[in-house]
C-alpha positions as CSV (number, residue, x, y, z in Angstrom):
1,X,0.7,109.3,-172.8
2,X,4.1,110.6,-172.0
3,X,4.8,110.1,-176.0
4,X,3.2,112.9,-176.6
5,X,5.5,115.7,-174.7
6,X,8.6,114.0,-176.7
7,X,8.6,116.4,-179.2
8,X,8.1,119.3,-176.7
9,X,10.8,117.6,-174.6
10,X,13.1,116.8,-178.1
11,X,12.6,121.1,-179.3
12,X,13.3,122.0,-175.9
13,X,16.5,120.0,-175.7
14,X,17.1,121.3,-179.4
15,X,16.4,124.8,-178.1
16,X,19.2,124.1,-175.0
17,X,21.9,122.6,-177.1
18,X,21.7,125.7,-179.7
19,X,22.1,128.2,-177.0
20,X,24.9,126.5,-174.9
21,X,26.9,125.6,-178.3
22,X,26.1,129.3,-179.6
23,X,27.6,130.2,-176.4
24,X,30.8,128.3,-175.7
25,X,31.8,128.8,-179.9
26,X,31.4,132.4,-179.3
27,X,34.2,132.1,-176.3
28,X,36.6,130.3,-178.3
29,X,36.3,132.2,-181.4
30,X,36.5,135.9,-180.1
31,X,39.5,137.6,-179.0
32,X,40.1,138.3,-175.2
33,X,42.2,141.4,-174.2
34,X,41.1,143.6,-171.7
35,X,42.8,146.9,-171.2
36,X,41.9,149.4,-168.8
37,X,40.0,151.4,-171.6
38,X,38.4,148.6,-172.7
39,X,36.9,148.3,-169.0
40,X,35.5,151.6,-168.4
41,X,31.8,152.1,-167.8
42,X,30.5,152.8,-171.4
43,X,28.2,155.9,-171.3
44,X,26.7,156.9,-173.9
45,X,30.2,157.2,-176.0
46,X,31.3,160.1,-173.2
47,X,33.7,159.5,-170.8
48,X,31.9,158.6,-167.0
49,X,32.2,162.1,-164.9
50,X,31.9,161.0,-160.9
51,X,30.5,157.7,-159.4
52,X,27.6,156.0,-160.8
53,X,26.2,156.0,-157.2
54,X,24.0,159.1,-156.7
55,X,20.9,159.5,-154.9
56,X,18.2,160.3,-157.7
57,X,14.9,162.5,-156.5
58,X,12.3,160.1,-155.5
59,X,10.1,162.3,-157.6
60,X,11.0,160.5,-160.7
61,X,9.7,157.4,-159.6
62,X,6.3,159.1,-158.2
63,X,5.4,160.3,-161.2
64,X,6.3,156.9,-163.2
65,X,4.7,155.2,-161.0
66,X,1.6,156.9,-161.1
67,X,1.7,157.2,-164.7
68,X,1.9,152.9,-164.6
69,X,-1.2,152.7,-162.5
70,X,-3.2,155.1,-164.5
71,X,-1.6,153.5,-167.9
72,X,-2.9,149.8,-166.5
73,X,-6.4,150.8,-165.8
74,X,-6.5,151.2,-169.5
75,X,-6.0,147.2,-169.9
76,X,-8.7,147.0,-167.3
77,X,-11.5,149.1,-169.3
78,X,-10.7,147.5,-172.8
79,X,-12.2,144.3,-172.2
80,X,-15.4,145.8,-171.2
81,X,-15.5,148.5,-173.8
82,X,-15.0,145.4,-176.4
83,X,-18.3,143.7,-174.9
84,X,-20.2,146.5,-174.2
85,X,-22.5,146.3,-177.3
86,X,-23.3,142.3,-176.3
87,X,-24.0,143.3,-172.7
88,X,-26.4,146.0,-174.0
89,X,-28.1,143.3,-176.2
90,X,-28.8,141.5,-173.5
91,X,-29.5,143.8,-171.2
92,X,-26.9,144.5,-168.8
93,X,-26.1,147.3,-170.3
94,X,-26.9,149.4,-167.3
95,X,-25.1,147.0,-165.0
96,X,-21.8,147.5,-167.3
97,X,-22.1,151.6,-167.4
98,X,-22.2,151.2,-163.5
99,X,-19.3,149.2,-163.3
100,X,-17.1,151.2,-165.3
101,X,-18.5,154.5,-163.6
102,X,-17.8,153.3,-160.1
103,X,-14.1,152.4,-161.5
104,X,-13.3,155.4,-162.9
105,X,-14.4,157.2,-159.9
106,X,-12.4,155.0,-157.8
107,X,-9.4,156.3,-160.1
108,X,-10.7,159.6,-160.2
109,X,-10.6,159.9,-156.6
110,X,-6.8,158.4,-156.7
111,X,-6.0,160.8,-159.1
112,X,-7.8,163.9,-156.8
113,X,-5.5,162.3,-153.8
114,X,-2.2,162.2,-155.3
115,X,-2.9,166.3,-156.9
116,X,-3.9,166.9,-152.9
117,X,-0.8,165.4,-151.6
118,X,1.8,167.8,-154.3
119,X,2.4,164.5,-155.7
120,X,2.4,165.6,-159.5
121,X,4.2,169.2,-159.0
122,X,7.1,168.7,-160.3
123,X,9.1,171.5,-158.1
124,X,7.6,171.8,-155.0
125,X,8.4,174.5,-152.6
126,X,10.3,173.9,-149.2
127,X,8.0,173.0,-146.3
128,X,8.7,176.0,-143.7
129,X,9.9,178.7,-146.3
130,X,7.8,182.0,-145.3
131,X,8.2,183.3,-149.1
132,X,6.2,180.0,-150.2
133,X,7.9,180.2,-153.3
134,X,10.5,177.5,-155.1
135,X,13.4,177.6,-153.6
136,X,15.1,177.1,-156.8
137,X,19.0,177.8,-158.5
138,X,19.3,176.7,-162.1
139,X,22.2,174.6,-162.9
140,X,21.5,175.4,-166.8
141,X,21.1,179.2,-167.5
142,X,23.5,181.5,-166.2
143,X,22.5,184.0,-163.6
144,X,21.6,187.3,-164.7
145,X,23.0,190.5,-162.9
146,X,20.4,192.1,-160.9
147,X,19.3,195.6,-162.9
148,X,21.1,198.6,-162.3
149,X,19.3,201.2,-159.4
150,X,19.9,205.2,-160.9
151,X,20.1,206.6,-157.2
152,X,17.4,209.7,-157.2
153,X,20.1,211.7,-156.2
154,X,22.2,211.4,-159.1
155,X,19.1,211.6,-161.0
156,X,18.8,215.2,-159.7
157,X,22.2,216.3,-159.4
158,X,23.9,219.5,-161.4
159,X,26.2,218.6,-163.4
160,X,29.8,218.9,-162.2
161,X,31.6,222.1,-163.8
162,X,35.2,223.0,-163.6
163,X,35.7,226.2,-161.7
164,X,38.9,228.0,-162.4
């Protein structure tokens, strides 16, 4: 009985041996010389501006995780949507349709919580702020000078002559 796994056994050893000898040849072949350079944090080809520690809106991961529970569900309707025509042959065709109705509406109502919540606006406005308006500042387009006000005075002012 246990003659059987030998081969299994005899790849996986195989398998083991190729990765350790793959590693320890490629430490004795390849050059070792760090330099301070060399030991940067490697960003994209730019050089790293500030601390890699930073505090990232927890927005981002909301909305990915939403989009992962909504992206799932997808892998949960397939299966029936592959069957659906065998289940109609024999009649539970009905019993299927209800299925998939009362799990989409359980998503649906997921989805209807999470837009309730403020969950998918992606700039919210400050809890408290009378104006109940963004309280944004754009780091990317320069701020505009407010228009120029022509006083009504000046409007209707003579013009200015030289007496003399």
């Amino acid at each position: 009985m246990l003659m059987a796994y030998a081969s299994i056994a005899a790849f996986f050893l195989v398998a083991a041996g190729f990765m350790i000898g793959s590693l320890l040849l490629g430490k004795l072949i390849r050059p070792n010389n760090p330099y301070a350079e060399k030991l940067e944090t490697y960003e994209c080809g730019e050089a790293p501006v500030g601390q890699a520690w930073f505090n990232f809106n927890p927005r981002f991961y909301i909305i990915a995780l939403i989009y992962i529970v909504f992206d799932v569900e997808i892998a949960f309707i397939y299966p029936i949507a592959a069957v659906f025509r065998r289940w109609v042959d024999q009649g539970h065709g009905v019993y299927a349709l209800l299925e998939v109705l009362v799990f989409v509406a359980i998503l649906m109502l997921g989805l209807v919580y999470v837009w309730v919540k403020g969950d998918l606006e992606w700039i919210r406005s400050i809890k408290g702020d009378p104006r109940g308006i963004p309280n944004l500042v754009s780091k990317t387009a320069p701020a505009l000078p407010p228009p120029m006000a022509i006083p009504a005075v000046a409007a209707s002012a003579r013009p200015i002559t030289q007496e003399g």
